[in-house]
PDB file of the backbone (N, CA, C, O) and the ligand in Angstrom, with CONECT records:
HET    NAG  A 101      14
ATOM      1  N   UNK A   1     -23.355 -10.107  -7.252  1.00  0.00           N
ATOM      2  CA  UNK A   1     -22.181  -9.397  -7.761  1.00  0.00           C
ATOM      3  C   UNK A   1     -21.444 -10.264  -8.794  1.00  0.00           C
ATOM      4  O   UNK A   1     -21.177 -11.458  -8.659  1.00  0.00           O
ATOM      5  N   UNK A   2     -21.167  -9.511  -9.806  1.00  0.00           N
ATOM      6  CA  UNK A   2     -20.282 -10.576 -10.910  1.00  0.00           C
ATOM      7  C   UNK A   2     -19.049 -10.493 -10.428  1.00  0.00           C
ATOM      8  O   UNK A   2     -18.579  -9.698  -9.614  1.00  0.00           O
ATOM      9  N   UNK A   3     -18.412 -11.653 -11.173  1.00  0.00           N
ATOM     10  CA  UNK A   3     -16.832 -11.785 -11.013  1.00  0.00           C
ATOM     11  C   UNK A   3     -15.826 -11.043 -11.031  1.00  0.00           C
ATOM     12  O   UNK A   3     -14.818 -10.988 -10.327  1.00  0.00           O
ATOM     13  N   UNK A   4     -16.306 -10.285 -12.189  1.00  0.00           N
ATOM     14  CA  UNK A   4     -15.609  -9.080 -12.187  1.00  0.00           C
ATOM     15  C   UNK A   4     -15.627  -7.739 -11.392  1.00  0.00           C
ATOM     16  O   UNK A   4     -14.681  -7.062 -10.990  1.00  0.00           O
ATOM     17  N   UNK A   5     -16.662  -7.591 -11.305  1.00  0.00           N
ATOM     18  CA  UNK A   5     -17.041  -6.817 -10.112  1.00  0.00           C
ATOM     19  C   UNK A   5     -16.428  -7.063  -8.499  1.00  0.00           C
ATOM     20  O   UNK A   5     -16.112  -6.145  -7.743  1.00  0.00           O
ATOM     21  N   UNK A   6     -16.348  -8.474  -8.191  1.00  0.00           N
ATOM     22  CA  UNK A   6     -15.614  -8.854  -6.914  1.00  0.00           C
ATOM     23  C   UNK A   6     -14.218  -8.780  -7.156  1.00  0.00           C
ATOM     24  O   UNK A   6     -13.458  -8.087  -6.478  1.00  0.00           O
ATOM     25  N   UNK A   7     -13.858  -9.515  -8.154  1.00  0.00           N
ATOM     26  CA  UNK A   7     -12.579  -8.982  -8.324  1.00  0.00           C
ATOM     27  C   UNK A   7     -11.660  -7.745  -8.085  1.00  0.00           C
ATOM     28  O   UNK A   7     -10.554  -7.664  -7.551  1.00  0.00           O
ATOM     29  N   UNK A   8     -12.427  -6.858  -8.619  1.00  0.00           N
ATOM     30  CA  UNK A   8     -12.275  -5.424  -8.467  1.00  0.00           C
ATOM     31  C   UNK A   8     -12.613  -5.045  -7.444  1.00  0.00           C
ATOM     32  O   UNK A   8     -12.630  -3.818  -7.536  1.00  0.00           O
ATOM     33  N   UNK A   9     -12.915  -5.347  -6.452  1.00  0.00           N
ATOM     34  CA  UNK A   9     -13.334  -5.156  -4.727  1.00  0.00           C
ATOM     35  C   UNK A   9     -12.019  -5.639  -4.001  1.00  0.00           C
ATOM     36  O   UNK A   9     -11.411  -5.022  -3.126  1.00  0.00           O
ATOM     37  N   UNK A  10     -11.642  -7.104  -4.643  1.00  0.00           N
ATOM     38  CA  UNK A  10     -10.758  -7.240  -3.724  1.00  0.00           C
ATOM     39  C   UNK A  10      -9.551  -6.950  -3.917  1.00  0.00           C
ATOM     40  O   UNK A  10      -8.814  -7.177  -2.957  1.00  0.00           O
ATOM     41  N   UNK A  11      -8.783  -6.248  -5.421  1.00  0.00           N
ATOM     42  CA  UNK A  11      -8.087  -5.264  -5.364  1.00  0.00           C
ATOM     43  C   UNK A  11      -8.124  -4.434  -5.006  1.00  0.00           C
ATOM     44  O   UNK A  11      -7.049  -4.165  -4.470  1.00  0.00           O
ATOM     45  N   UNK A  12      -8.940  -3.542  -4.921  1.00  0.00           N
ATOM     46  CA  UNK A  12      -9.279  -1.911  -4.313  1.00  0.00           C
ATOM     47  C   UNK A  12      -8.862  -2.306  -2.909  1.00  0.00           C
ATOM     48  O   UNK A  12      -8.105  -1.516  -2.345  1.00  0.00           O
ATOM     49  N   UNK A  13      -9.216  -3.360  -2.274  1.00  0.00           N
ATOM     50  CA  UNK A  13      -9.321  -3.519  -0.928  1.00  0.00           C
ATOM     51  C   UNK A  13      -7.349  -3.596  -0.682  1.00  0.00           C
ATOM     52  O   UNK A  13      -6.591  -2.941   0.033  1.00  0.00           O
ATOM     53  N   UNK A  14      -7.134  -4.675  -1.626  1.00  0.00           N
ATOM     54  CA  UNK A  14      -5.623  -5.384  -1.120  1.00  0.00           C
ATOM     55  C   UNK A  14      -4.943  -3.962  -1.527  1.00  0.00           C
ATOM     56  O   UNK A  14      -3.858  -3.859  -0.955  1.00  0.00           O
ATOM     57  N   UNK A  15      -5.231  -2.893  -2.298  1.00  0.00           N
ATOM     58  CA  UNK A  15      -4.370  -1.602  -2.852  1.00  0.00           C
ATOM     59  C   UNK A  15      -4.299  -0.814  -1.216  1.00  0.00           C
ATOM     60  O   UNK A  15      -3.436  -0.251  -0.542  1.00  0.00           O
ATOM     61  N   UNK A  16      -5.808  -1.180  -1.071  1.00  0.00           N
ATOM     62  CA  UNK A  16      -5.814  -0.243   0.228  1.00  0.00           C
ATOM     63  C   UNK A  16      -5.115  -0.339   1.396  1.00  0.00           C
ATOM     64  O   UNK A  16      -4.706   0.651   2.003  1.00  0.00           O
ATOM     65  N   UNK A  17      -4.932  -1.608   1.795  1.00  0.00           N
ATOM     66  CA  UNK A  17      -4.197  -2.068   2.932  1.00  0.00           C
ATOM     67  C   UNK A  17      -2.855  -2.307   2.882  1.00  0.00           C
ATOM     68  O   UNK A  17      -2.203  -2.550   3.897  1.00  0.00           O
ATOM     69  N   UNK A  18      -2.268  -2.246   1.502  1.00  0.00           N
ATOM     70  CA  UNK A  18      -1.451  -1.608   1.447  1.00  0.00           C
ATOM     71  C   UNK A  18       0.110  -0.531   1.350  1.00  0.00           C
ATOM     72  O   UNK A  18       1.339  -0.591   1.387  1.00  0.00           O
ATOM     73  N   UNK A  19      -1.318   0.636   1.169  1.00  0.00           N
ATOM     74  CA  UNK A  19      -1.732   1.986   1.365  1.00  0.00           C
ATOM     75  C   UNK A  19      -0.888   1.833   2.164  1.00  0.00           C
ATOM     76  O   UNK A  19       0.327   1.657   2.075  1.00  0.00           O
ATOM     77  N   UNK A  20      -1.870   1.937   3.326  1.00  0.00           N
ATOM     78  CA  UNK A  20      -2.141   1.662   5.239  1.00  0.00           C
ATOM     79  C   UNK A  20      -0.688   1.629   5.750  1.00  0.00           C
ATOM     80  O   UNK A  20      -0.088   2.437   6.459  1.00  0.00           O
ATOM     81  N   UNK A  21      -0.159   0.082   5.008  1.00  0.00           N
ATOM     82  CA  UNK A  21       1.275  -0.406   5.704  1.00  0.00           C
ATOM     83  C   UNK A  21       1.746   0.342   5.717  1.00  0.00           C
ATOM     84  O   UNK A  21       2.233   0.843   6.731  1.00  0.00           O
ATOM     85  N   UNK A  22       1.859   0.956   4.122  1.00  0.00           N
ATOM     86  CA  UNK A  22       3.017   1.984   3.828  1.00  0.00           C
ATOM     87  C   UNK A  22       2.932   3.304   4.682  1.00  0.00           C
ATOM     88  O   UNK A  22       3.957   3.904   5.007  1.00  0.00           O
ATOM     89  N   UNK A  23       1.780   3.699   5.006  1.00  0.00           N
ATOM     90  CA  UNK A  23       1.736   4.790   5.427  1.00  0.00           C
ATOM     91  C   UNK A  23       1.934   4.637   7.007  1.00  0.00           C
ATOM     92  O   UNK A  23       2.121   5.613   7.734  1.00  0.00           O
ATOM     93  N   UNK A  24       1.864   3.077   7.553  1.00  0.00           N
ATOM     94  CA  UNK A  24       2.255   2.594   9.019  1.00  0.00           C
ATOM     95  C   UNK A  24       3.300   2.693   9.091  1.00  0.00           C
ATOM     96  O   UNK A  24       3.810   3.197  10.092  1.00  0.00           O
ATOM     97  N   UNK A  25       3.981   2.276   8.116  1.00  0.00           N
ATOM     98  CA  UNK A  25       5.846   2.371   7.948  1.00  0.00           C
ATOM     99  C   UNK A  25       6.422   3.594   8.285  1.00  0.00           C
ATOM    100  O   UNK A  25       7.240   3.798   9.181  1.00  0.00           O
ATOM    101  N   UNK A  26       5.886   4.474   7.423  1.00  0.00           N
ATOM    102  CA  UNK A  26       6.486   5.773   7.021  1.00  0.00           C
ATOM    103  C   UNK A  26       6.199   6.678   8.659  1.00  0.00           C
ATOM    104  O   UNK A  26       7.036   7.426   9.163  1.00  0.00           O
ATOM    105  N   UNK A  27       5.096   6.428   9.142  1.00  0.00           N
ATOM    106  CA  UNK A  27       4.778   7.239   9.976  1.00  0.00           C
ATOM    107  C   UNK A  27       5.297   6.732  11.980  1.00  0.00           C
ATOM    108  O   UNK A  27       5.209   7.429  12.990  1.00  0.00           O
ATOM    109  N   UNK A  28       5.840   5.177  11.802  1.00  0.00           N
ATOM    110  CA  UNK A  28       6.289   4.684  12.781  1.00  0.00           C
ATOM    111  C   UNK A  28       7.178   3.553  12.801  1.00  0.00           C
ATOM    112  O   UNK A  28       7.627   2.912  13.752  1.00  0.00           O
ATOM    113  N   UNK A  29       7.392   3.401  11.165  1.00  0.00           N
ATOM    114  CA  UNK A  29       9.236   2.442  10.920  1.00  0.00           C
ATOM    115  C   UNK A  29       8.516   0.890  11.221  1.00  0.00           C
ATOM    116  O   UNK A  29       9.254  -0.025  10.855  1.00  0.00           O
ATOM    117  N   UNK A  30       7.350   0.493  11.759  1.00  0.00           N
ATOM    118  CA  UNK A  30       6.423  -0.485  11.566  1.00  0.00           C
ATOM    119  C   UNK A  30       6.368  -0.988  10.485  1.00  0.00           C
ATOM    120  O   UNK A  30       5.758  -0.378   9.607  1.00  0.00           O
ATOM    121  N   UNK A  31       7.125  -2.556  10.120  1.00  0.00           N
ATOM    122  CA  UNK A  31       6.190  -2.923   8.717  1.00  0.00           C
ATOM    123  C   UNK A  31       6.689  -4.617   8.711  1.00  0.00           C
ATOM    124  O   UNK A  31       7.802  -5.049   9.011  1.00  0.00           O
ATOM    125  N   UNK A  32       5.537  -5.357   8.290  1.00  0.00           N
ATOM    126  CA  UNK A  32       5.993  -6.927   8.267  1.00  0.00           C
ATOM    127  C   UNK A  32       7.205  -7.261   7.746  1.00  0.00           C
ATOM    128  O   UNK A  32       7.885  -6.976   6.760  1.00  0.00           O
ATOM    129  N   UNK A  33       7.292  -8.267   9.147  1.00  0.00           N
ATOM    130  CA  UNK A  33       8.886  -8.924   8.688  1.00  0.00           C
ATOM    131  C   UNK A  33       8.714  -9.930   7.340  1.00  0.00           C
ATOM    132  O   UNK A  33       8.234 -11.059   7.236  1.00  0.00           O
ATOM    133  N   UNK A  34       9.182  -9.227   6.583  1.00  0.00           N
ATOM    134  CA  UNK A  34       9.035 -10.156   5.553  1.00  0.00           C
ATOM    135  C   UNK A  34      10.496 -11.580   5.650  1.00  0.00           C
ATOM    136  O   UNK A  34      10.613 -12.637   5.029  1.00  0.00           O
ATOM    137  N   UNK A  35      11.245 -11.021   6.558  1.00  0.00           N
ATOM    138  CA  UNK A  35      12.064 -12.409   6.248  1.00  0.00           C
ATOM    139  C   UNK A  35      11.520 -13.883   7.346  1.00  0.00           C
ATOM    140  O   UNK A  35      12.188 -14.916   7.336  1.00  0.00           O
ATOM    141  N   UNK A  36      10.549 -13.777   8.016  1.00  0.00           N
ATOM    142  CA  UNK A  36      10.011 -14.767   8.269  1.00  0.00           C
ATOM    143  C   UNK A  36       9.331 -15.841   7.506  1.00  0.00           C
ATOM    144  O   UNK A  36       9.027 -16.949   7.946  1.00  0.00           O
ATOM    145  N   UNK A  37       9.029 -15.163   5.731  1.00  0.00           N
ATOM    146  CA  UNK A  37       8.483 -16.407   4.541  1.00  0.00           C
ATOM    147  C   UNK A  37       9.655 -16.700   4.292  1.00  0.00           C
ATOM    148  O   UNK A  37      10.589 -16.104   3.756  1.00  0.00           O
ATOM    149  N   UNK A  38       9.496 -17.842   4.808  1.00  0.00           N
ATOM    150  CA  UNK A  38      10.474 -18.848   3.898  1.00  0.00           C
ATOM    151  C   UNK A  38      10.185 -19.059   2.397  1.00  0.00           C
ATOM    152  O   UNK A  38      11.152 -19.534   1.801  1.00  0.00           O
ATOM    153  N   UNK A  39       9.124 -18.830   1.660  1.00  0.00           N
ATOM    154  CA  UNK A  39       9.408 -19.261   0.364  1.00  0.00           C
ATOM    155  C   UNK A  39       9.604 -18.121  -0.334  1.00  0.00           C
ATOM    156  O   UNK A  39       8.618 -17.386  -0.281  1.00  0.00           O
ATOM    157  N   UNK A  40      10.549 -17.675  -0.999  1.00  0.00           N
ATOM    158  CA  UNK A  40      11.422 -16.889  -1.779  1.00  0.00           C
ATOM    159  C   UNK A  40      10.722 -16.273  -2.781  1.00  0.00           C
ATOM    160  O   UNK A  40      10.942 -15.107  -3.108  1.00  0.00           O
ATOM    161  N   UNK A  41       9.663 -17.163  -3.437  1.00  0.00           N
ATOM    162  CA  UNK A  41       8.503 -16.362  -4.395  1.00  0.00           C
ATOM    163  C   UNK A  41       7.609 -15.616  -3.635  1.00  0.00           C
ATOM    164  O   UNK A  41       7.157 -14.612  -4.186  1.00  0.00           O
ATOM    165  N   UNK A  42       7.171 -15.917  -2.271  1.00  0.00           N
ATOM    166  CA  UNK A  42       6.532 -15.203  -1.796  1.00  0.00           C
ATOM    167  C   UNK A  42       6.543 -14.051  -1.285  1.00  0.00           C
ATOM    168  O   UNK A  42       5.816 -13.071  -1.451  1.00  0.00           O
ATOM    169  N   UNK A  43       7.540 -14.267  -0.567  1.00  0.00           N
ATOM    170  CA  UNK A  43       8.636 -12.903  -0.242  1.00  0.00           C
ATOM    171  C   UNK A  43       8.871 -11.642  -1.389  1.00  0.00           C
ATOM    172  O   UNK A  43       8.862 -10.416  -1.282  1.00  0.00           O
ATOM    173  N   UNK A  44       9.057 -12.452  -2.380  1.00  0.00           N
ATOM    174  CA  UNK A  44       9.259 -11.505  -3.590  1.00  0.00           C
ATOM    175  C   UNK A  44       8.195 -10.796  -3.963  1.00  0.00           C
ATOM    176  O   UNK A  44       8.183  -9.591  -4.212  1.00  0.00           O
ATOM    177  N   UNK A  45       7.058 -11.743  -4.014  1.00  0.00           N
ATOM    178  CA  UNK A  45       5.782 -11.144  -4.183  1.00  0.00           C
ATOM    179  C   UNK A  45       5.228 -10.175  -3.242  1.00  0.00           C
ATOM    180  O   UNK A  45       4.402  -9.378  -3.687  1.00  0.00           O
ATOM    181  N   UNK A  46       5.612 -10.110  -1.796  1.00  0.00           N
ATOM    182  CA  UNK A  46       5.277  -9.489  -0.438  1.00  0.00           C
ATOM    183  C   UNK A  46       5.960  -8.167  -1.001  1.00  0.00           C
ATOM    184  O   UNK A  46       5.242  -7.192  -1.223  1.00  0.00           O
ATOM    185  N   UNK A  47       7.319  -8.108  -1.236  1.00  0.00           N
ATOM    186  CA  UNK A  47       7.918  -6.979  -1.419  1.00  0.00           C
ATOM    187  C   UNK A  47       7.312  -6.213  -2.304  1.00  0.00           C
ATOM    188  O   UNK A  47       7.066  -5.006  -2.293  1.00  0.00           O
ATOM    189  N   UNK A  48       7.109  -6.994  -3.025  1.00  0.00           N
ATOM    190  CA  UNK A  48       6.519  -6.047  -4.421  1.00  0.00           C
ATOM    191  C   UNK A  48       4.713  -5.294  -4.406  1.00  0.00           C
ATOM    192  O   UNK A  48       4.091  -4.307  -4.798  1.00  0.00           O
ATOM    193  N   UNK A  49       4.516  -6.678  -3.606  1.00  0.00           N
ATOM    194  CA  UNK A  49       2.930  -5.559  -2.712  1.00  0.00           C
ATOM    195  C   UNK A  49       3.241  -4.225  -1.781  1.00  0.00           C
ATOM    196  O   UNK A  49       2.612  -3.167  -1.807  1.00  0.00           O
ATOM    197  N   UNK A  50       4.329  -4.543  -0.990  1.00  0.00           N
ATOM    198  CA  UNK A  50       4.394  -3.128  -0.019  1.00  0.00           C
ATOM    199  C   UNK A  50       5.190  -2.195  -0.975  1.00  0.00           C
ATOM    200  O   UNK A  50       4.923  -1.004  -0.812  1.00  0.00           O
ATOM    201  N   UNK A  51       6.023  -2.446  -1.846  1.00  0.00           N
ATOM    202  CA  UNK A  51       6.597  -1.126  -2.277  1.00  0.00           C
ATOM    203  C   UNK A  51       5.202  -0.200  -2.965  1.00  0.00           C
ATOM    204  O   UNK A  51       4.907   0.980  -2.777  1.00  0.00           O
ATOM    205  N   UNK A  52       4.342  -1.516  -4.032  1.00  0.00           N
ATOM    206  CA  UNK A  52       3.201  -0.779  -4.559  1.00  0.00           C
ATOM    207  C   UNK A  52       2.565   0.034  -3.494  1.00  0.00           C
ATOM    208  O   UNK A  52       2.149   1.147  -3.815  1.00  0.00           O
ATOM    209  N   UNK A  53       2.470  -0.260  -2.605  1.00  0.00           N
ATOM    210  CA  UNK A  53       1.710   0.569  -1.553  1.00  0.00           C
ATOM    211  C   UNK A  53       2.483   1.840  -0.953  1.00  0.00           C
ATOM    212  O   UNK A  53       2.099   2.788  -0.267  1.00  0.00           O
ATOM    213  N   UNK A  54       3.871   1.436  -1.549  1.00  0.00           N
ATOM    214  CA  UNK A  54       4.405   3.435  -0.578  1.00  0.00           C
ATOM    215  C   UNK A  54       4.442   3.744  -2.352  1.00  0.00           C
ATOM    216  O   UNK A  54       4.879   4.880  -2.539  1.00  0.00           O
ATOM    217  N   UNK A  55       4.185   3.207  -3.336  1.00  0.00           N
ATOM    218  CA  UNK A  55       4.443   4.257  -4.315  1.00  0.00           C
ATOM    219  C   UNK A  55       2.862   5.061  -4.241  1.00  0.00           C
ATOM    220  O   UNK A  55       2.654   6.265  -4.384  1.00  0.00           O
ATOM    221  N   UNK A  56       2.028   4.157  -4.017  1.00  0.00           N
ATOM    222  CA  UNK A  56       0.740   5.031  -3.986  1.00  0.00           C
ATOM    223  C   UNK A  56       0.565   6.066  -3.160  1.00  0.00           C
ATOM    224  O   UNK A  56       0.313   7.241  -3.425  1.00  0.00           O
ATOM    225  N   UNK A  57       0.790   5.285  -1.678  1.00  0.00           N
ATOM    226  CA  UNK A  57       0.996   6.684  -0.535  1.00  0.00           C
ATOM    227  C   UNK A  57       1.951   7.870  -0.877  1.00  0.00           C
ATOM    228  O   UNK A  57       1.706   9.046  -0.607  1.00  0.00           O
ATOM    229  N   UNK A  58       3.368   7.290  -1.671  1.00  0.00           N
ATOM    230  CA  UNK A  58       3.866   8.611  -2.310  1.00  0.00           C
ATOM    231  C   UNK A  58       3.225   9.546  -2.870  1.00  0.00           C
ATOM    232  O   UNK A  58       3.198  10.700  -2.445  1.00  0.00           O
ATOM    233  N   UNK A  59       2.551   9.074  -4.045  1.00  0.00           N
ATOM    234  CA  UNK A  59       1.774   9.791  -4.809  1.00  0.00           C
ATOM    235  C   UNK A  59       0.648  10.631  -4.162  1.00  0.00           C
ATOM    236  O   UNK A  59       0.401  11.836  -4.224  1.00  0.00           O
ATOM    237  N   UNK A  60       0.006   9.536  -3.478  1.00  0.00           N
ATOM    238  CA  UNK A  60      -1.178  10.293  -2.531  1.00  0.00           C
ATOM    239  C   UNK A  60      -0.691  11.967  -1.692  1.00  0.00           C
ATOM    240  O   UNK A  60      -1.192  13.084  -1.814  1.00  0.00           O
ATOM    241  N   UNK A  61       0.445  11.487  -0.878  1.00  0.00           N
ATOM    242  CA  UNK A  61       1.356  13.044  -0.543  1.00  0.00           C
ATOM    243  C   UNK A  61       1.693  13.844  -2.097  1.00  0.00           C
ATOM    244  O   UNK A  61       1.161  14.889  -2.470  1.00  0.00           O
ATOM    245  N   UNK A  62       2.266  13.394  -2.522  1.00  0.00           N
ATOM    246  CA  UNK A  62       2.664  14.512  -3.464  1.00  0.00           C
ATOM    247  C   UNK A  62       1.305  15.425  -3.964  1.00  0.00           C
ATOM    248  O   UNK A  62       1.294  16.654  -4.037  1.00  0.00           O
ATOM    249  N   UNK A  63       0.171  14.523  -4.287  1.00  0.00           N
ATOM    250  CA  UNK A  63      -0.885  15.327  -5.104  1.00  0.00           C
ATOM    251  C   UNK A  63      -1.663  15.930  -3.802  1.00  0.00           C
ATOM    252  O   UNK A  63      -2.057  17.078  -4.003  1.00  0.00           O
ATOM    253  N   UNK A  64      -1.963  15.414  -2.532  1.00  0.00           N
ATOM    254  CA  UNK A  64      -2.399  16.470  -1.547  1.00  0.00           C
ATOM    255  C   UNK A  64      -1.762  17.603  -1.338  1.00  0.00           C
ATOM    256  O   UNK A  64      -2.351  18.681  -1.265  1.00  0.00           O
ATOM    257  N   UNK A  65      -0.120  17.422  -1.187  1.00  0.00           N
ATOM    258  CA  UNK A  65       0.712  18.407  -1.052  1.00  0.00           C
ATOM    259  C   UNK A  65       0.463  19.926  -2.109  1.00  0.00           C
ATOM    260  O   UNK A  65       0.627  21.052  -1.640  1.00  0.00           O
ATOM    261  N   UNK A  66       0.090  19.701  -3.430  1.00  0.00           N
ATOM    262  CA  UNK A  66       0.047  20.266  -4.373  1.00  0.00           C
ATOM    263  C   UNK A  66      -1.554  20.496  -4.135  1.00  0.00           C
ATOM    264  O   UNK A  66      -2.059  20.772  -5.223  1.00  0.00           O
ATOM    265  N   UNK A  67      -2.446  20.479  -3.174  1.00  0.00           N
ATOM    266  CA  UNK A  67      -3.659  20.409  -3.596  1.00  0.00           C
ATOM    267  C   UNK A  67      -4.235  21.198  -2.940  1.00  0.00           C
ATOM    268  O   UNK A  67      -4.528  20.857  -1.794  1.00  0.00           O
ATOM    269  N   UNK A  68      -4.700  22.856  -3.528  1.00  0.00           N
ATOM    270  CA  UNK A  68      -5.058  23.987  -2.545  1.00  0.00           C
ATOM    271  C   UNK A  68      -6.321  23.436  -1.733  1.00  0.00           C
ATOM    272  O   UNK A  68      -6.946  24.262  -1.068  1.00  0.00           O
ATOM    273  N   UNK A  69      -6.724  22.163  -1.737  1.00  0.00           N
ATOM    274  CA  UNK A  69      -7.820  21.406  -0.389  1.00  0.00           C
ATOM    275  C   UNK A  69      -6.990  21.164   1.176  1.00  0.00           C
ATOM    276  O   UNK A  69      -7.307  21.010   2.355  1.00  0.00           O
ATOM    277  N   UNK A  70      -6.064  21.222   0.558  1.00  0.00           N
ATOM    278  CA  UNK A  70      -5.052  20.561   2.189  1.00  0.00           C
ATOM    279  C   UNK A  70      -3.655  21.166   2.303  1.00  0.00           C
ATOM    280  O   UNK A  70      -2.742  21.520   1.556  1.00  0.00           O
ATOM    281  N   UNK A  71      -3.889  21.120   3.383  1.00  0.00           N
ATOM    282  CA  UNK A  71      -2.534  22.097   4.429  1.00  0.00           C
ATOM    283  C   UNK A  71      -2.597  21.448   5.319  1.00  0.00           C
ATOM    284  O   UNK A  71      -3.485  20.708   5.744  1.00  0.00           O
ATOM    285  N   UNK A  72      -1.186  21.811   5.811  1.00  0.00           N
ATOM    286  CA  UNK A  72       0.172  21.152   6.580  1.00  0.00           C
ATOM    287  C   UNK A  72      -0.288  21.900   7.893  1.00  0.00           C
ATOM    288  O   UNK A  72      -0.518  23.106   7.806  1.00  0.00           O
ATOM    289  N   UNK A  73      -0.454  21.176   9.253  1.00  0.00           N
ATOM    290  CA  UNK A  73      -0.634  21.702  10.629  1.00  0.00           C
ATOM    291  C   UNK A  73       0.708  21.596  11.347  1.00  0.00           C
ATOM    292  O   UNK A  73       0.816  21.973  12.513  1.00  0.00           O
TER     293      UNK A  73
HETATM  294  C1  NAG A 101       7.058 -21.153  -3.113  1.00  0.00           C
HETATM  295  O1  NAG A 101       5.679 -21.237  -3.334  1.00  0.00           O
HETATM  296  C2  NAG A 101       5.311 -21.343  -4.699  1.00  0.00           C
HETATM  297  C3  NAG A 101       3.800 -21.269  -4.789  1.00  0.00           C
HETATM  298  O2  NAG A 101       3.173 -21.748  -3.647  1.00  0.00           O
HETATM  299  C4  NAG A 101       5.888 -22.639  -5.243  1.00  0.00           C
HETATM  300  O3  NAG A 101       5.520 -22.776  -6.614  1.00  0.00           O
HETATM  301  C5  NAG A 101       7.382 -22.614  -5.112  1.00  0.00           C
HETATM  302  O4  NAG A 101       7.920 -23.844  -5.536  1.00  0.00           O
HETATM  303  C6  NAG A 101       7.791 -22.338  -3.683  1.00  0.00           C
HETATM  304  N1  NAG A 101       9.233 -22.087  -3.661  1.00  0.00           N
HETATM  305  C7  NAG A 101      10.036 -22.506  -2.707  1.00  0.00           C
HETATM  306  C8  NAG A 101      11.451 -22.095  -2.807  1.00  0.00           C
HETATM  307  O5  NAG A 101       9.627 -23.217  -1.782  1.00  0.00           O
CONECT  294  295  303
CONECT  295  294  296
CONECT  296  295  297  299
CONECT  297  296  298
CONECT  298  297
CONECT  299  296  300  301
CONECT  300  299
CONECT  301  299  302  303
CONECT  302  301
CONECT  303  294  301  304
CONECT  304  303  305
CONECT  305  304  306  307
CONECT  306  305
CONECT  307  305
END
């Protein structure tokens, strides 16, 4: 596998998980304590991974919602 190619695996992967959180959050208020990093860049960086992940899961609802494949039970 080239570099680039792994690369792109292990984003898809880190997008995916998340996904996951966000959608762990949303569905049971579950989500890492982020104030346990003590280092302040990291934290920042943590935040900014999980929000990416409920904007996707947002999106993901909105376009299922809109998507005559799927309905609401
Ligand atoms: C946090 O970690 C980053 C990278 O490991 C480092 O450059 C930075 O100095 C650290 N900041 C604090 C406040 O410890």
């Amino acid at each position: 596998m080239t570099v680039l190619g792994k690369t792109i695996h292990i984003s898809i992967d880190l997008i995916l998980v998340s996904t996951c959180l966000a959608g762990l959050r949303r569905n049971t208020g579950l989500t890492p304590k982020l104030q346990t990093i003590e280092n302040m860049t990291i934290r920042d960086y943590m935040s900014r991974y999980l929000n990416m992940g409920e904007s996707i899961y947002d999106y993901s609802v909105a376009t299922c919602g809109s998507s005559p494949y799927f309905g609401r039970k």
